[in-house]
N, C-alpha and C positions, 0 to 999 in steps of 0.2 A: 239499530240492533243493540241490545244491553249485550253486557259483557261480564256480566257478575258471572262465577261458579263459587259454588259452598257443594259444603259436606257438610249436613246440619246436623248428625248423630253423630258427630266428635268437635262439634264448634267451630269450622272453617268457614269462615265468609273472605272470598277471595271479589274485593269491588268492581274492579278493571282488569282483565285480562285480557288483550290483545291477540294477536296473532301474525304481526309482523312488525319490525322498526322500519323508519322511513331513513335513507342515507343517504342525501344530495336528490334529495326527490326521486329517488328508484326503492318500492319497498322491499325488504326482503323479510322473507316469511320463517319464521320461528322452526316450522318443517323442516326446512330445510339444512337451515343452522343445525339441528338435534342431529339430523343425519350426517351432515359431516362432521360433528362434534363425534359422533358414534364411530363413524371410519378412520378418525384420527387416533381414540383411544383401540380401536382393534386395533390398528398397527402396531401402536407401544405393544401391547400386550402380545402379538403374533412374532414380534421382532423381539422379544424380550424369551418369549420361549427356543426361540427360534436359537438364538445363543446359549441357554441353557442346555440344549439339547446337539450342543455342536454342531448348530447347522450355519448358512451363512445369513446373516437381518440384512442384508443389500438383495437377497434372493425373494424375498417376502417382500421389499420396498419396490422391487421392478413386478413384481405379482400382481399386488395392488394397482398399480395403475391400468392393469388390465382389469380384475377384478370388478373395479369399482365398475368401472364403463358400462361391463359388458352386464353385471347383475344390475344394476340401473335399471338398463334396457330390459332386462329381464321380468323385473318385478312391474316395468308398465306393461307390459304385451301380456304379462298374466292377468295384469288387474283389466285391461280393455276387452282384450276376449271373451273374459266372464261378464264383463258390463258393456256389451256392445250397444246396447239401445242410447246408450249416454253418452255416446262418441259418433255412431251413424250420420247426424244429421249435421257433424259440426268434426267434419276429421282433423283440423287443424287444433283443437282441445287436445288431441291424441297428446300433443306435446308440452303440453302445460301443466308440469309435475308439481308449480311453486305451491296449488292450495290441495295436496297430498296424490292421493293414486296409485299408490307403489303396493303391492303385494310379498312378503317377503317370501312364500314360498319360490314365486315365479325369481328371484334373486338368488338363493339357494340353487336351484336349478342350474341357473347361468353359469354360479360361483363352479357348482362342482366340474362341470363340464369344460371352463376356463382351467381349471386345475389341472385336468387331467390331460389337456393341450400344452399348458406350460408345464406339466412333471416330463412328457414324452419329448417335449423341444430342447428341456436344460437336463436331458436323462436324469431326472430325479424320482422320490418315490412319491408317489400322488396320494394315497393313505397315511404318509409321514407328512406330509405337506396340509391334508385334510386336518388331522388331529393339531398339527402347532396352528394354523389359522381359525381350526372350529373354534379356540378360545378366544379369538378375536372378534370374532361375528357374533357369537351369544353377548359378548361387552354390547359391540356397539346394538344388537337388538334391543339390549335393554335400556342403552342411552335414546335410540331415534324412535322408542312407544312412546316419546311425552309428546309427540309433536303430536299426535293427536291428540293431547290433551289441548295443547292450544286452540289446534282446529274446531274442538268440541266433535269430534266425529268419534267411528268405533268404538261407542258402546254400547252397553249392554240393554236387556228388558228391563223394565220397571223394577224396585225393589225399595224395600226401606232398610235393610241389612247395615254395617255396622259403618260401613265405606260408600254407602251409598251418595252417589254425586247429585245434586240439583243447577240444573241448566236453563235457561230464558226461552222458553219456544221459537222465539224468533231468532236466536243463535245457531239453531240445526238445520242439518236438509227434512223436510218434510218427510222425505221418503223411509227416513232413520226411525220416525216415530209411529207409533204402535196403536193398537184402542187401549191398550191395560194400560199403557202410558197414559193415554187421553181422559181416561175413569179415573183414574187418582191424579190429575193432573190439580195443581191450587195457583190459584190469584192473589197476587199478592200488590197493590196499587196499582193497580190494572195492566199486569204483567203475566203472563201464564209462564208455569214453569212444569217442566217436566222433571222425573225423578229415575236415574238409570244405574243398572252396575257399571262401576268406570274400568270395563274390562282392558282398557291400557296398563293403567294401574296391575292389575293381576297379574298379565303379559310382561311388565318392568320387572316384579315380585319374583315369578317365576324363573325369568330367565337372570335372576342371582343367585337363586336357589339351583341352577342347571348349573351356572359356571362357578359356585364353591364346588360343586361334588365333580366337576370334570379336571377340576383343578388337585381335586385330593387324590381321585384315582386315577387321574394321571402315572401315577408311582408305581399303581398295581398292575398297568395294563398287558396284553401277554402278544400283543401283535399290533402293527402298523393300522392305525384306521378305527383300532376299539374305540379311543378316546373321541370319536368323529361319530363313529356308531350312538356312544351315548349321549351326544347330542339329539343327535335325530331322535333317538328312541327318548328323552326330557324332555325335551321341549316338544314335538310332537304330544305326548300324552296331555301335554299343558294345555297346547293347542284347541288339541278333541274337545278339552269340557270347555275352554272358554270362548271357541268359533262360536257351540250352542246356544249361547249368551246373547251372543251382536247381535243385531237387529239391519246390519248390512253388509249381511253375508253374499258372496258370489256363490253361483250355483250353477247345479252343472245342469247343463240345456235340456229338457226333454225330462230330468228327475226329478229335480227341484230340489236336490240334496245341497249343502253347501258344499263345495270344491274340496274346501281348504280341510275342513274336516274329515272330510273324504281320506285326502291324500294323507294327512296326519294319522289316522288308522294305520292307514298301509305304512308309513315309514315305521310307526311305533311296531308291528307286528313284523316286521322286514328285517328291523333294526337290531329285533333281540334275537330274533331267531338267528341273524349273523352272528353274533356276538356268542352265543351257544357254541354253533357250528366250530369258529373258528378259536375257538380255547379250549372246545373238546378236540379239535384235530390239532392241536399246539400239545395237547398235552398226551397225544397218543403217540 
């Protein structure tokens, strides 16, 4: 398998790129480092607010170990569900997160539902608790989108745009690649290479551009759970256009729509319409 990725419309030629170190002969995969590199800066970040806002960061550090577990779990049982044909014949795969698999909405899910078990157990407020952690989870989504860069997975349709990535054919799953891929695809010393949007890249982008502004209005917000709403309602809209993009997208049984963008509709539209609701009834 070659392992070059370039971006040849702004001069990157990256020659070797891997996707795991080897450590006493056990590999570990680059995925998985991003993700816990991601969950370690969400807790700074979640325990950092967490104090600003007079609450207690020992309360968010015993969270987290729920959190993590239980969104984990989450974000595989979303991503197998919608890909049940690629788990059916080999169930024990189920459990082989190291070469990715994870879904973050299915994580989300988990996360909130975790929260609102731990706000009812430590009588806390689950919407205060949503908002100081949302800014931790947008951090670490934006840290654990490069492991698919490592992977070479989730991306985009073909494009020659300003970001556009070029990858070795033999580096992706088959299934990832497209015909408008295969019509512009070029040989290069008897290498085929295809040319994609690196919708990770956008998804990184994005969710920095979600956590300056959830970070600024933070200050303005007029009720418990806004600043959680505007997550969902950011990142969600981000979502929508860039699931269109993938070219391995999960879809939902019987429609053939993609799940993910499905679901990112509805929060985006769920999310403001709360956010209306509850700062017009704060301020009436």
């Amino acid at each position: 398998m070659h392992r070059t990725i370039d971006f040849p419309n702004i001069g990157i030629h990256l020659e070797s790129v891997g996707d795991h170190i080897t450590v006493f002969g056990f590999d570990i995969a680059y995925y998985g480092m991003l993700i816990g590199l991601g969950i370690l800066v969400g807790i700074f970040i979640a325990a950092a607010e967490a104090k600003r806002t007079k609450q207690k960061a020992e309360d968010y550090y015993d969270l987290t170990i729920y959190a993590v577990i239980f969104s984990i779990i989450g974000a595989r049982l979303y991503y197998v569900i919608f890909s049940w044909d690629m788990y059916k014949d080999d169930l024990l795969s189920i459990f082989n997160i190291r070469q990715g698999g994870l879904a973050i909405y299915g994580g989300v899910i988990a996360a909130i539902i975790t929260v609102c078990i731990f706000a009812k157990k430590r009588k806390m407020s689950a919407p205060l608790i949503m908002d100081t952690a949302g800014l931790g989870l947008v951090a670490g989504q934006m840290i654990g989108r490069w492991g698919n860069f490592f992977n070479r997975e989730a991306f985009g349709e073909y494009t020659d745009g300003l970001l556009a990535m070029r990858l070795p054919l033999d580096a992706v799953r088959s299934s990832d690649v497209t015909e408008l891929m295969r019509k512009h695809m070029e040989t290069v010393d008897g290498v085929s290479y295809i040319q994609v949007h690196p919708t990770f890249l956008y998804e990184s982008l994005w969710c920095l551009m979600v956590l300056v502004v959830m970070l600024v209005y933070r200050k303005y917000k007029k009720f418990d759970g806004e600043v959680f709403l505007l997550y969902l309602f950011g990142y969600g809209a981000g979502r929508f256009w860039i699931e269109g993009l993938r070219t391995d997208q999960l879809l939902i049984p019987g429609w053939g729509f993609p799940v993910s963008q499905a679901l990112a509709g509805v929060l985006v539209i769920g999310s403001l319409l709360l956010i209306f609701y509850n700062r017009r009834k704060k301020k009436s």
